[in-house]
N, CA, C and O atoms as a CHARMM CRD file, in Angstrom:
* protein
*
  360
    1    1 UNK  N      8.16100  10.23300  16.74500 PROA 1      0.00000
    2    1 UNK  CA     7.57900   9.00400  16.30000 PROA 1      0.00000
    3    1 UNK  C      6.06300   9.10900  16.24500 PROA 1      0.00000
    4    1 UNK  O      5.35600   9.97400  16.76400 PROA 1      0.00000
    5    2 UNK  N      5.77700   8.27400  15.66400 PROA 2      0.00000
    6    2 UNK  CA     3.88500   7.78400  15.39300 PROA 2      0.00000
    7    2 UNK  C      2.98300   7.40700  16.63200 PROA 2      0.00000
    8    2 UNK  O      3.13700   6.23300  16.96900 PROA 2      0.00000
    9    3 UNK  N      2.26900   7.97100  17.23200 PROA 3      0.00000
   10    3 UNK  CA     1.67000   7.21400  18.55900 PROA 3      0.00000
   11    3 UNK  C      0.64700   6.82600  17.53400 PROA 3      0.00000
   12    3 UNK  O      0.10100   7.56700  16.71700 PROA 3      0.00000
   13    4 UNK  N      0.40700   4.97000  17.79300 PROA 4      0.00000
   14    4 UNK  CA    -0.94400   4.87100  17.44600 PROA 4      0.00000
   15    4 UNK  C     -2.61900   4.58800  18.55800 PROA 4      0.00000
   16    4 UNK  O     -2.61100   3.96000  19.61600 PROA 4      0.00000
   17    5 UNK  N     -3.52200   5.05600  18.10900 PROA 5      0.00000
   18    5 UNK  CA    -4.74800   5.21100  18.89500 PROA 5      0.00000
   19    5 UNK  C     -5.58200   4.07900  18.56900 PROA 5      0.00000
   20    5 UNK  O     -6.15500   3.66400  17.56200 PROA 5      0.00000
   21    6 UNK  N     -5.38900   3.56100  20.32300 PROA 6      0.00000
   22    6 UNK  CA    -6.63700   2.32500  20.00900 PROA 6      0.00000
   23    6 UNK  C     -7.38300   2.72400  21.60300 PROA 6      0.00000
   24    6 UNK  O     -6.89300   3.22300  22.61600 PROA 6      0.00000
   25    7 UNK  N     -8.65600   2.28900  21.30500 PROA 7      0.00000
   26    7 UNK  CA    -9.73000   2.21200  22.56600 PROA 7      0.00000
   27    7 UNK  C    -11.07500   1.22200  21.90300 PROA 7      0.00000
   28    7 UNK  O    -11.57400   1.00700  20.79800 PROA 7      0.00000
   29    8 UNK  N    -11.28800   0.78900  23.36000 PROA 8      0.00000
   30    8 UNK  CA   -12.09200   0.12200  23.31400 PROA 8      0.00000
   31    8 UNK  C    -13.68100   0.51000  22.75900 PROA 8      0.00000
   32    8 UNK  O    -14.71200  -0.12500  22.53700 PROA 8      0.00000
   33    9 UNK  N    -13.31800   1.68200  22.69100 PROA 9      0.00000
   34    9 UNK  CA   -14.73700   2.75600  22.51900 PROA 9      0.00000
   35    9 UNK  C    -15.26300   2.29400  21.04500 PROA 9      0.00000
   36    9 UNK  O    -16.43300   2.10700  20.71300 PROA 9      0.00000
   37   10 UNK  N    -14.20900   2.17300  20.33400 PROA 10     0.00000
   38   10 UNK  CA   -14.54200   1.47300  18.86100 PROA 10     0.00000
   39   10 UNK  C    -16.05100   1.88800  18.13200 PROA 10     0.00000
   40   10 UNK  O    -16.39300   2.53300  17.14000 PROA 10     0.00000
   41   11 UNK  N    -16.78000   1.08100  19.29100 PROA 11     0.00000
   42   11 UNK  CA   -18.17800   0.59700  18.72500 PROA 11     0.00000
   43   11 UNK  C    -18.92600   1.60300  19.63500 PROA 11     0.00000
   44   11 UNK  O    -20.13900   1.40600  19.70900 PROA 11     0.00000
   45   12 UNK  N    -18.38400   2.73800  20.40500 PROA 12     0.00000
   46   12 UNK  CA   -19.73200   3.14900  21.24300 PROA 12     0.00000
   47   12 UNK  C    -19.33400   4.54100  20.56100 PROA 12     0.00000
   48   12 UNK  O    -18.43200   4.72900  19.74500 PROA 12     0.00000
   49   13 UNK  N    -20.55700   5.80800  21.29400 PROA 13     0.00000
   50   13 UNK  CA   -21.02000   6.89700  20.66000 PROA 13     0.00000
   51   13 UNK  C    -19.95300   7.64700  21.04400 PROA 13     0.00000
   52   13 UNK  O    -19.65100   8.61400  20.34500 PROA 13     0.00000
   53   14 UNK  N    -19.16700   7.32700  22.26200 PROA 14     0.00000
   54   14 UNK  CA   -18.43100   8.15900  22.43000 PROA 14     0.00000
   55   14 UNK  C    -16.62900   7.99400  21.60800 PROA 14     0.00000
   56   14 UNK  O    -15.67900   8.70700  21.92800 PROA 14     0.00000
   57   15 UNK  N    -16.60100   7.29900  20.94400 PROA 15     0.00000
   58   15 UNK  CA   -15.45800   6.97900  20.04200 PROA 15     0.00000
   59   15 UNK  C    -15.06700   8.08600  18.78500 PROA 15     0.00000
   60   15 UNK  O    -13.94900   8.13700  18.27000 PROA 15     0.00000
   61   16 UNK  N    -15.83600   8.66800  18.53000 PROA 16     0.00000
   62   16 UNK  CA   -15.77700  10.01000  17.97200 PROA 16     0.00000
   63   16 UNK  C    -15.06400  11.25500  18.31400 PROA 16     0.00000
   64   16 UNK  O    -14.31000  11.98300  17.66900 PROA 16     0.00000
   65   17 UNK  N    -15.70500  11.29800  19.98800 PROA 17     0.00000
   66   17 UNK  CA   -15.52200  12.43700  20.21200 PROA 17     0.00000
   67   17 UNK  C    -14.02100  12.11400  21.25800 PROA 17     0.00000
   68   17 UNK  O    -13.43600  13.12300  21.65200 PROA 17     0.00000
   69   18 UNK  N    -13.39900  10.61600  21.70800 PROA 18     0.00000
   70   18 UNK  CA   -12.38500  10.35100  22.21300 PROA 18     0.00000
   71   18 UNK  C    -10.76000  10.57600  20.53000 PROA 18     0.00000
   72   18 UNK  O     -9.58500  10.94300  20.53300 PROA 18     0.00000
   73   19 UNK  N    -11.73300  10.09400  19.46000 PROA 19     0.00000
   74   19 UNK  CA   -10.55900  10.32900  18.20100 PROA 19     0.00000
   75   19 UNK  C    -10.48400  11.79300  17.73400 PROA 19     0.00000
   76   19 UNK  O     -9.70600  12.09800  16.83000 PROA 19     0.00000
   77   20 UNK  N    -11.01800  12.40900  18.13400 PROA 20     0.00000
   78   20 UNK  CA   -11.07100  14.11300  18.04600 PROA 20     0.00000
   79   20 UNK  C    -10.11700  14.69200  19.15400 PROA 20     0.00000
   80   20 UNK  O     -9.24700  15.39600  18.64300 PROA 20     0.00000
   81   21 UNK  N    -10.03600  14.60900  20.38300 PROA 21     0.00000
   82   21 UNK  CA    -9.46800  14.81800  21.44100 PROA 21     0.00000
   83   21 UNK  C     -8.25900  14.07400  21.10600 PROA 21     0.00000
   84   21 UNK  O     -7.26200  14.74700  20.84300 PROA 21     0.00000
   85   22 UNK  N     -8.16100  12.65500  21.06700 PROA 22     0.00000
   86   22 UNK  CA    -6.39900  12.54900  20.45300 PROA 22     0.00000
   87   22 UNK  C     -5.78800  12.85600  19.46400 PROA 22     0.00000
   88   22 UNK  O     -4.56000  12.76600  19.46000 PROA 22     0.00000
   89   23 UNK  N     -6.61800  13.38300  18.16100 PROA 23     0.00000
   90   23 UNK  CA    -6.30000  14.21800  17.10600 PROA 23     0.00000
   91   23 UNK  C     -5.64700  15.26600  17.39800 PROA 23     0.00000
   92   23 UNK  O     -4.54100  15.57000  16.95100 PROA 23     0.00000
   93   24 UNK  N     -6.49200  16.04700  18.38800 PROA 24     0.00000
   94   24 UNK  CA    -5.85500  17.04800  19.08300 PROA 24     0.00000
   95   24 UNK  C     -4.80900  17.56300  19.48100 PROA 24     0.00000
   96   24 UNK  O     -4.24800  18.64200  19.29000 PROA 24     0.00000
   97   25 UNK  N     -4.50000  16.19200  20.36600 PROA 25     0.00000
   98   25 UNK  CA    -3.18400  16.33500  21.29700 PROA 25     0.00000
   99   25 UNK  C     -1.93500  15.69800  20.56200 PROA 25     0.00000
  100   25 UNK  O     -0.74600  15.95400  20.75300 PROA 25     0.00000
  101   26 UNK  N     -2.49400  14.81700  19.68800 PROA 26     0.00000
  102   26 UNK  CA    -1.34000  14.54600  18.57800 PROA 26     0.00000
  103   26 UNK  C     -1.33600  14.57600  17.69000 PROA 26     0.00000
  104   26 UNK  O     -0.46500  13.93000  17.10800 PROA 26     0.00000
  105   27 UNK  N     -2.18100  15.24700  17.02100 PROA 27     0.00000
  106   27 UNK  CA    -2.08100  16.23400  15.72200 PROA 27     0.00000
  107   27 UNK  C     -1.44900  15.28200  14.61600 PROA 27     0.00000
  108   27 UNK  O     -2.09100  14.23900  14.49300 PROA 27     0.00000
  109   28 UNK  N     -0.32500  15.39600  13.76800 PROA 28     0.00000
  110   28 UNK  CA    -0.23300  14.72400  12.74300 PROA 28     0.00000
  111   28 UNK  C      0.39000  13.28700  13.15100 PROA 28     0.00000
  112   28 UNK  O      0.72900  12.54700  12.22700 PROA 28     0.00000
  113   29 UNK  N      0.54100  12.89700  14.35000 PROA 29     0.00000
  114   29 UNK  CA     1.17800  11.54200  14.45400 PROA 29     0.00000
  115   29 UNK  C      0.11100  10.90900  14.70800 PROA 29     0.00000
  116   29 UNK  O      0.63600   9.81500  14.91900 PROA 29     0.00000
  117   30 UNK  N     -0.69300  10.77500  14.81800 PROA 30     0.00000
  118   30 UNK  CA    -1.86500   9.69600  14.59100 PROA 30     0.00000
  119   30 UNK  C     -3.01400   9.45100  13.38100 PROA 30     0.00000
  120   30 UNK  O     -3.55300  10.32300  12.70000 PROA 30     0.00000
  121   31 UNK  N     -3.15700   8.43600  13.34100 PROA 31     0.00000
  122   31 UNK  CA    -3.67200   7.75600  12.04400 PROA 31     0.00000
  123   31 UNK  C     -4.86100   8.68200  11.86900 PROA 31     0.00000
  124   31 UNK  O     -5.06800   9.67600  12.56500 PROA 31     0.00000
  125   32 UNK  N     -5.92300   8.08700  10.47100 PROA 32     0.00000
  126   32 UNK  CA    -7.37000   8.35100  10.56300 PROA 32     0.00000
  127   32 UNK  C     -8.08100   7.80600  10.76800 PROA 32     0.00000
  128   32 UNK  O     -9.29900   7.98000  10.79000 PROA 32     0.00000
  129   33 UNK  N     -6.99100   6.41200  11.11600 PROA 33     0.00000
  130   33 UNK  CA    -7.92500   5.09500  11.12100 PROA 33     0.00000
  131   33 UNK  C     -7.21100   4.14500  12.00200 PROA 33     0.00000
  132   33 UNK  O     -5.99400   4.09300  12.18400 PROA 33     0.00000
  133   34 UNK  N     -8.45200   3.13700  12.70900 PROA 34     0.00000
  134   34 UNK  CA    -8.00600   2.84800  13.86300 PROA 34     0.00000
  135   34 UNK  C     -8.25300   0.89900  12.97500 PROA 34     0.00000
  136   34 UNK  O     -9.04000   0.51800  12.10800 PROA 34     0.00000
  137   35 UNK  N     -7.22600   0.20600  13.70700 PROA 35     0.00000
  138   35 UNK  CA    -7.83600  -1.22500  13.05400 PROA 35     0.00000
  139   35 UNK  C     -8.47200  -1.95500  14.74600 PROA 35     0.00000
  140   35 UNK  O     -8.17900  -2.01300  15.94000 PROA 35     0.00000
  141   36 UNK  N     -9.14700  -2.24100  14.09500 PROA 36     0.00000
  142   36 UNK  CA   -10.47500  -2.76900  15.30100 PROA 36     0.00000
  143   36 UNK  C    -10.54600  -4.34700  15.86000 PROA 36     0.00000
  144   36 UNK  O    -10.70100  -5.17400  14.96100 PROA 36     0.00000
  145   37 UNK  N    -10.48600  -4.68800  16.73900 PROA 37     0.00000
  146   37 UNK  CA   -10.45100  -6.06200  16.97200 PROA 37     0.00000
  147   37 UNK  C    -11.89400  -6.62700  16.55400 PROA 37     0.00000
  148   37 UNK  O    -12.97200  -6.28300  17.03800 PROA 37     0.00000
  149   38 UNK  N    -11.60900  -7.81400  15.28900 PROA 38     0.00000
  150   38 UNK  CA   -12.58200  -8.53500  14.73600 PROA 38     0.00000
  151   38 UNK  C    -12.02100  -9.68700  14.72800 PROA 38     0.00000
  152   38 UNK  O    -10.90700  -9.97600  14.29100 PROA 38     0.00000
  153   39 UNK  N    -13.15000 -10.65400  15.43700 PROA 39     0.00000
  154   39 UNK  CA   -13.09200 -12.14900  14.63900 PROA 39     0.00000
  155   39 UNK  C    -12.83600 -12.47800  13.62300 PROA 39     0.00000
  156   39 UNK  O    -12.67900 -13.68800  13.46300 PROA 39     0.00000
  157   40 UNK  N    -12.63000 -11.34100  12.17000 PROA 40     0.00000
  158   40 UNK  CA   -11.95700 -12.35500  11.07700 PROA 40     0.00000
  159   40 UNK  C    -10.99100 -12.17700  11.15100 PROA 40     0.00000
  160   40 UNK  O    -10.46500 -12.83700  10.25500 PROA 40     0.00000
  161   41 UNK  N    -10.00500 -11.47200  11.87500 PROA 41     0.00000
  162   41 UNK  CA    -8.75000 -11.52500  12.20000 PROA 41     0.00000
  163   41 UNK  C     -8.11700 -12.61700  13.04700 PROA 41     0.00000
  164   41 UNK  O     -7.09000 -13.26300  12.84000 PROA 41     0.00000
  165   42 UNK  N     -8.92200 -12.66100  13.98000 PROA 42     0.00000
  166   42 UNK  CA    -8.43000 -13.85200  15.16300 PROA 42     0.00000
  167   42 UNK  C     -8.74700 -15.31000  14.27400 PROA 42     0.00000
  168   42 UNK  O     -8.01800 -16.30300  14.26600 PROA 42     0.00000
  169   43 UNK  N     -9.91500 -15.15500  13.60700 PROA 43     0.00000
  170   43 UNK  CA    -9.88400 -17.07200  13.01500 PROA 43     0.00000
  171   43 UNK  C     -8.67800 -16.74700  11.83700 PROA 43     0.00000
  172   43 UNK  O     -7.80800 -17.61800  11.86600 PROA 43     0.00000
  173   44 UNK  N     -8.53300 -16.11100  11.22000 PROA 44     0.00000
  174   44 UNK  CA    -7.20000 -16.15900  10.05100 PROA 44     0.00000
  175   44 UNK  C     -5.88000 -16.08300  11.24400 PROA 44     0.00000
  176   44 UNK  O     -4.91100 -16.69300  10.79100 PROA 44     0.00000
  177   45 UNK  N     -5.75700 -15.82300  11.86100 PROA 45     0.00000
  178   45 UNK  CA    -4.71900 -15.97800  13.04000 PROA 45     0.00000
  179   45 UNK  C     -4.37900 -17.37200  13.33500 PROA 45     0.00000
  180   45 UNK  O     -3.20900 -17.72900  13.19600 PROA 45     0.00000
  181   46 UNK  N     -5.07700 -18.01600  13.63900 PROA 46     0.00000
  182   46 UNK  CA    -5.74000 -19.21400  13.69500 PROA 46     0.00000
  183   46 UNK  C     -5.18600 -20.26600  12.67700 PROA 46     0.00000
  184   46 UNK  O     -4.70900 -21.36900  12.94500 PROA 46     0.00000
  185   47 UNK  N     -5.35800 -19.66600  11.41300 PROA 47     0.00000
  186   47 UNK  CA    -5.33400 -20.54000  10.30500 PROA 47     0.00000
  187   47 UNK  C     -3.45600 -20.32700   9.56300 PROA 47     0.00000
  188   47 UNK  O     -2.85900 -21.00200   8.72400 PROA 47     0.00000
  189   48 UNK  N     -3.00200 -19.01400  10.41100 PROA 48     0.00000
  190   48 UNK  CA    -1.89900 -18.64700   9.53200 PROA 48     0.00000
  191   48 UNK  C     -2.30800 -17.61200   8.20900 PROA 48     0.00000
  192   48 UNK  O     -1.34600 -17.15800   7.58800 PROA 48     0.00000
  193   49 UNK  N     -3.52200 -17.26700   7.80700 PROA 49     0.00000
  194   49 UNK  CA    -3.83200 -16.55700   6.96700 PROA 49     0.00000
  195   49 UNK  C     -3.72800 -15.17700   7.16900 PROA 49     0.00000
  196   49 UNK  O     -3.32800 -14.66100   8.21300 PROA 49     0.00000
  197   50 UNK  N     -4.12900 -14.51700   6.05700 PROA 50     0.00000
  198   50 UNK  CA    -4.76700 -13.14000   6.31400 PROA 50     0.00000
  199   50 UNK  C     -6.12600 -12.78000   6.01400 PROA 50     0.00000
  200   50 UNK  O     -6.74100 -13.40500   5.15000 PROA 50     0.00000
  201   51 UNK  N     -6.57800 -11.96600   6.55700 PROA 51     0.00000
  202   51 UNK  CA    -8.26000 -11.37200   5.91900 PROA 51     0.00000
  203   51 UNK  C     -8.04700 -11.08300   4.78800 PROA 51     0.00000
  204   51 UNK  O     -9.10900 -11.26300   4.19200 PROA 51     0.00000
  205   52 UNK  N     -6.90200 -10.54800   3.75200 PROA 52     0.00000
  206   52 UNK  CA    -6.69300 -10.40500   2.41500 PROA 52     0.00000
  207   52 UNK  C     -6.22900 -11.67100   1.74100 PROA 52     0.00000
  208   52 UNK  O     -6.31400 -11.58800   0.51500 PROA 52     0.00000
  209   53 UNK  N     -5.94000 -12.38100   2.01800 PROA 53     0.00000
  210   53 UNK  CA    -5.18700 -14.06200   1.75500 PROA 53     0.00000
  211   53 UNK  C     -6.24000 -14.86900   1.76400 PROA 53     0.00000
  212   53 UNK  O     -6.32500 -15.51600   0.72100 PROA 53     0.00000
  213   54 UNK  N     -6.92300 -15.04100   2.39800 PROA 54     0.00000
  214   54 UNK  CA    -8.08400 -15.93900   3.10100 PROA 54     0.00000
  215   54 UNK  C     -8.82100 -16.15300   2.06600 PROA 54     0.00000
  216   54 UNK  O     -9.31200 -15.19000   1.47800 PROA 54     0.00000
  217   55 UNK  N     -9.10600 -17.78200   1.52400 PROA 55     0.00000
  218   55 UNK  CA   -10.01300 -17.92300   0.35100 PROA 55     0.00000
  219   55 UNK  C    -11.16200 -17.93200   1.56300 PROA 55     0.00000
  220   55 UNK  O    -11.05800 -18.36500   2.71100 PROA 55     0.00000
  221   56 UNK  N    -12.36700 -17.26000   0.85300 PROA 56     0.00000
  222   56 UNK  CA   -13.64900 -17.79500   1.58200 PROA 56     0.00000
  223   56 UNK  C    -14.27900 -18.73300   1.45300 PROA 56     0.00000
  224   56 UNK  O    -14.80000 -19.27600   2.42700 PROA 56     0.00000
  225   57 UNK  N    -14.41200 -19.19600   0.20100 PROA 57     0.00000
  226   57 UNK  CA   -14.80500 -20.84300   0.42800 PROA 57     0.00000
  227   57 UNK  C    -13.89200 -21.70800   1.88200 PROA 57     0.00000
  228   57 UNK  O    -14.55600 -22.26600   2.75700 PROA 57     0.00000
  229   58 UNK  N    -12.96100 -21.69700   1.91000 PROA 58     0.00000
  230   58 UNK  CA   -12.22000 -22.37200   2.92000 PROA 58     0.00000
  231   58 UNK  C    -11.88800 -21.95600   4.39800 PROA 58     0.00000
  232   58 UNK  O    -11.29600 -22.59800   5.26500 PROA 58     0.00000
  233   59 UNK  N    -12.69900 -20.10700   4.45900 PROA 59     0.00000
  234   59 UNK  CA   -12.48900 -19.56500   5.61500 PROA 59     0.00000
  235   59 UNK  C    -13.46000 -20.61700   6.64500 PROA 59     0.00000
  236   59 UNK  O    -14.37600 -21.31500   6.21100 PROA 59     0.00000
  237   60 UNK  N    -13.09000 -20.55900   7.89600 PROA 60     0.00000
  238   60 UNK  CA   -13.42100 -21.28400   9.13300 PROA 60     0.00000
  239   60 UNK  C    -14.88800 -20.38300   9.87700 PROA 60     0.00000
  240   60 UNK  O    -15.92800 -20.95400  10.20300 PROA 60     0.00000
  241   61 UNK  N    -14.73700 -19.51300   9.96000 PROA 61     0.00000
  242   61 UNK  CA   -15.71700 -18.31200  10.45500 PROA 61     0.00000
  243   61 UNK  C    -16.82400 -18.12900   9.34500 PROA 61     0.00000
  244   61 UNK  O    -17.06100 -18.88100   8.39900 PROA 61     0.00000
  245   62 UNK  N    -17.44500 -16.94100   9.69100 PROA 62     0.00000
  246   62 UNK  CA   -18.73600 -16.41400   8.43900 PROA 62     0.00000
  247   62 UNK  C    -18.00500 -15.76800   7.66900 PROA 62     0.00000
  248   62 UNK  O    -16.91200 -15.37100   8.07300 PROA 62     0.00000
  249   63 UNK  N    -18.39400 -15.53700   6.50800 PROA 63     0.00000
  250   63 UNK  CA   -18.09600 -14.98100   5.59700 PROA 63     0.00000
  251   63 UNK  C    -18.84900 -12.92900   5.50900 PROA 63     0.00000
  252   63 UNK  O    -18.78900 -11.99900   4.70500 PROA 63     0.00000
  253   64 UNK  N    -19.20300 -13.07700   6.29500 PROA 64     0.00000
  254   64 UNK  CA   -19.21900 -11.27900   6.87100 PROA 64     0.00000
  255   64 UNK  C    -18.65500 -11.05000   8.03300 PROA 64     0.00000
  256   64 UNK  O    -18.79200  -9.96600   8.60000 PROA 64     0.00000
  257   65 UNK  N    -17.75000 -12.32300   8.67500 PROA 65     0.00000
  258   65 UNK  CA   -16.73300 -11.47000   9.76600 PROA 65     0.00000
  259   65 UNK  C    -15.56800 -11.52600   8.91000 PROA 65     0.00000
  260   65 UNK  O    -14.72400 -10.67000   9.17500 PROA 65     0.00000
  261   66 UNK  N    -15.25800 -12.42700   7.80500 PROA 66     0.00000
  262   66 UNK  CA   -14.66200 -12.02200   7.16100 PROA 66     0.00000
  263   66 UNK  C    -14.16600 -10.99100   5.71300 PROA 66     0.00000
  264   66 UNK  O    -13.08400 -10.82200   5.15200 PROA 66     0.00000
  265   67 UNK  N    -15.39800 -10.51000   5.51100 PROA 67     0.00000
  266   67 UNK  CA   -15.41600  -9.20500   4.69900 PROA 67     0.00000
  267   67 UNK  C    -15.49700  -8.09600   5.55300 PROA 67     0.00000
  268   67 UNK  O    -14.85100  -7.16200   5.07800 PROA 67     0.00000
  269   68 UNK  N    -16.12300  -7.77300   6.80700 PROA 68     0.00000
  270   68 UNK  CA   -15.67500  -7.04900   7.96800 PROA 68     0.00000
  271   68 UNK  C    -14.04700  -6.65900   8.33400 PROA 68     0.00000
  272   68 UNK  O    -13.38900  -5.64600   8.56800 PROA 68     0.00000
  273   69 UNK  N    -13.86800  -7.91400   8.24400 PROA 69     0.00000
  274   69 UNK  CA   -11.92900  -7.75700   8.74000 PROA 69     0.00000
  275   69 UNK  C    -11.28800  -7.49200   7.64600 PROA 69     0.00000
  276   69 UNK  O    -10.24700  -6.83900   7.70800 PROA 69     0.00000
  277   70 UNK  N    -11.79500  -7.95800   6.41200 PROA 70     0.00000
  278   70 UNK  CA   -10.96400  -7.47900   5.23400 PROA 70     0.00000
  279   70 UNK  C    -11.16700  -6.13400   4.72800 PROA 70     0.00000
  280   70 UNK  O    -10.19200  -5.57600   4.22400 PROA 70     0.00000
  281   71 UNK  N    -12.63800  -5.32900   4.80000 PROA 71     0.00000
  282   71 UNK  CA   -12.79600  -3.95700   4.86500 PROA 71     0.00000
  283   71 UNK  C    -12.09100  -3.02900   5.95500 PROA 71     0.00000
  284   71 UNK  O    -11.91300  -1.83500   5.71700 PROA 71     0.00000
  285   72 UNK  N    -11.71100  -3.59000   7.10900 PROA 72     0.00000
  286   72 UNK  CA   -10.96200  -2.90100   7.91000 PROA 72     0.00000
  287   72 UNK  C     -9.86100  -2.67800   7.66900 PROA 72     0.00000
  288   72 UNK  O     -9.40900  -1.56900   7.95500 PROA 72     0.00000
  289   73 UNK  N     -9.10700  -3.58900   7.10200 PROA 73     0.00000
  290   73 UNK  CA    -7.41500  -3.92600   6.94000 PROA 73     0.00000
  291   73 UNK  C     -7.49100  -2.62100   5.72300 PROA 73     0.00000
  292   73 UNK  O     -6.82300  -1.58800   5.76600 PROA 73     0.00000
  293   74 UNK  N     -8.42700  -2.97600   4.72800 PROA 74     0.00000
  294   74 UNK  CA    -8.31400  -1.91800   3.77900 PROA 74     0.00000
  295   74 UNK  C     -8.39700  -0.77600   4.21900 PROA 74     0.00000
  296   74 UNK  O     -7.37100  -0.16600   3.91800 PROA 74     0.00000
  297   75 UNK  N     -9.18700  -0.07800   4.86000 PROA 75     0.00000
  298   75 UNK  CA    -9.05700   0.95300   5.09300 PROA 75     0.00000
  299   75 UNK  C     -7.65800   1.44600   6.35100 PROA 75     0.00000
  300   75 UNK  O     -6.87500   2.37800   6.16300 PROA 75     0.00000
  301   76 UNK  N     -7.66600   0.86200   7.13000 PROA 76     0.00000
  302   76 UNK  CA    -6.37900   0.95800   7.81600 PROA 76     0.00000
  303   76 UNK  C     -5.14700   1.13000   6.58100 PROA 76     0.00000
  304   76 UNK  O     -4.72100   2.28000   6.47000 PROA 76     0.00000
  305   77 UNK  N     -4.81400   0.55500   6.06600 PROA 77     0.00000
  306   77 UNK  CA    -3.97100   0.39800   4.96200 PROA 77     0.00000
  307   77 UNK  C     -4.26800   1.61100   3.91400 PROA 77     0.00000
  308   77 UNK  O     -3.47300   1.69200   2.97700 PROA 77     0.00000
  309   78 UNK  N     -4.91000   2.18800   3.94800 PROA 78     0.00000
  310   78 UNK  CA    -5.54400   3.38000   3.34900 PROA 78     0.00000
  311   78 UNK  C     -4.63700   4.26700   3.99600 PROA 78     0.00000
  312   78 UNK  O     -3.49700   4.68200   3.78700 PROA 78     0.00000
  313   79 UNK  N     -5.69500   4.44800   5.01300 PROA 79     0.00000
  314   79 UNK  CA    -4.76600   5.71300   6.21400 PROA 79     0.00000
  315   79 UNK  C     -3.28600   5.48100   6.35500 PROA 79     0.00000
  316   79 UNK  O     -2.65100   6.50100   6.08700 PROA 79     0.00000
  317   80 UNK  N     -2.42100   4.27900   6.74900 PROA 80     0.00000
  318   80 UNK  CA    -0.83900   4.37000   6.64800 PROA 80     0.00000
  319   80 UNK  C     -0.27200   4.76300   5.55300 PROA 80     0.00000
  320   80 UNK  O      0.79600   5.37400   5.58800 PROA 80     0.00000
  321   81 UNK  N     -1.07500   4.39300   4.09800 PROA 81     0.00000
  322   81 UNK  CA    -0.33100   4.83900   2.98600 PROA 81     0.00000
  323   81 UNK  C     -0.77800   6.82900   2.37700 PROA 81     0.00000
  324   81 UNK  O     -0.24800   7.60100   1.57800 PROA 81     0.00000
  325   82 UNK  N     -1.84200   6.90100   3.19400 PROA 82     0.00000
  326   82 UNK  CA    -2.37900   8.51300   3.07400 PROA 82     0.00000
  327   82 UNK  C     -1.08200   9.24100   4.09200 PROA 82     0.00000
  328   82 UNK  O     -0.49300  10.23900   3.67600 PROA 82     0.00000
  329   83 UNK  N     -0.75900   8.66700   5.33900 PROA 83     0.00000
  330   83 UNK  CA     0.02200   9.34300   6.20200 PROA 83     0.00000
  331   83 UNK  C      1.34700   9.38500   5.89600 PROA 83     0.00000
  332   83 UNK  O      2.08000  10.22200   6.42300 PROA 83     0.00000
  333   84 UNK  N      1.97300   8.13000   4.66200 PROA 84     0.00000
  334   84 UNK  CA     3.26600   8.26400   4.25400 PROA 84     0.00000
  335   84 UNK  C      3.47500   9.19300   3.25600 PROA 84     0.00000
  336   84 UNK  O      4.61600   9.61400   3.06800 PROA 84     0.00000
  337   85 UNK  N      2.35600   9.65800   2.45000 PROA 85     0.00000
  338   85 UNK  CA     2.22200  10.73600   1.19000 PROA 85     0.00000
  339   85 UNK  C      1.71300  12.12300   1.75300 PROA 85     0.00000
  340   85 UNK  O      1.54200  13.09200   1.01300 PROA 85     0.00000
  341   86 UNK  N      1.47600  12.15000   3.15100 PROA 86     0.00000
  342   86 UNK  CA     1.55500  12.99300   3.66200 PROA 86     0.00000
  343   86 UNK  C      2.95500  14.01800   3.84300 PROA 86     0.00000
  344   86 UNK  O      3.22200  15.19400   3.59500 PROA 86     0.00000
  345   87 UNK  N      3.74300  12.70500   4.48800 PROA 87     0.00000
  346   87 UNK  CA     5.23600  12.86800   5.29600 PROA 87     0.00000
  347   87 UNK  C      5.70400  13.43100   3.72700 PROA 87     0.00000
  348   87 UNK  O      6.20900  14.52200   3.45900 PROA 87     0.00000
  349   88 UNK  N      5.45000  12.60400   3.03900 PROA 88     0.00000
  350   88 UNK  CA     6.73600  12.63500   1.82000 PROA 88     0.00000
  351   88 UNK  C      6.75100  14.19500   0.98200 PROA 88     0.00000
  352   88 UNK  O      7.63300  14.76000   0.33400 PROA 88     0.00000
  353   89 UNK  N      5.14100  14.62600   1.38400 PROA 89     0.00000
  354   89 UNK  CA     5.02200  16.08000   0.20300 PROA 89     0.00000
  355   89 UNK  C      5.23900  17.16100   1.40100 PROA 89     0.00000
  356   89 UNK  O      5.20000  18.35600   1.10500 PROA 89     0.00000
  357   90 UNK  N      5.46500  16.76600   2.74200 PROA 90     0.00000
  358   90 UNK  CA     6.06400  17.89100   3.82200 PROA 90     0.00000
  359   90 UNK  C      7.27200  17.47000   4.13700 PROA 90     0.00000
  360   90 UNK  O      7.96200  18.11200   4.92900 PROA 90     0.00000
């Protein structure tokens, strides 16, 4: 199965060199990309929305925690669909 990698390190210098070391040890079962705890997630939580759903005129929060959370989702969503076209051509 898939282990996925989360730490709090996220935002510090050493978050690099902790996603290298679990690269390591789990090699192709972990992502490239980690989804990060952001406030535009928790206020669309909130609302029943999504960061991709979410009109911004009507979002509750700023409108750069919510292009923040919606650039994340994208790229997360990047990496699961890179790791399934991975699986599929091995």
């Amino acid at each position: 199965g898939n282990i996925g990698f989360m730490s709090k390190l996220s935002n510090k210098a050493d978050h690099k060199l902790c996603h290298s070391l679990a690269k390591e040890i789990f090699g192709g079962d972990m992502l490239d990309a980690a989804l990060p705890r952001l406030d535009g997630f928790e206020r669309c939580g909130e609302s029943f929305d999504t960061v991709i759903s979410a009109n911004p005129s009507t979002y509750v929060g700023s409108s750069e925690a919510l292009k923040n959370a919606r650039s994340a989702a994208e790229d997360f969503a990047k990496a699961v669909f890179d790791r399934i076209e991975f699986i599929r051509l091995n």
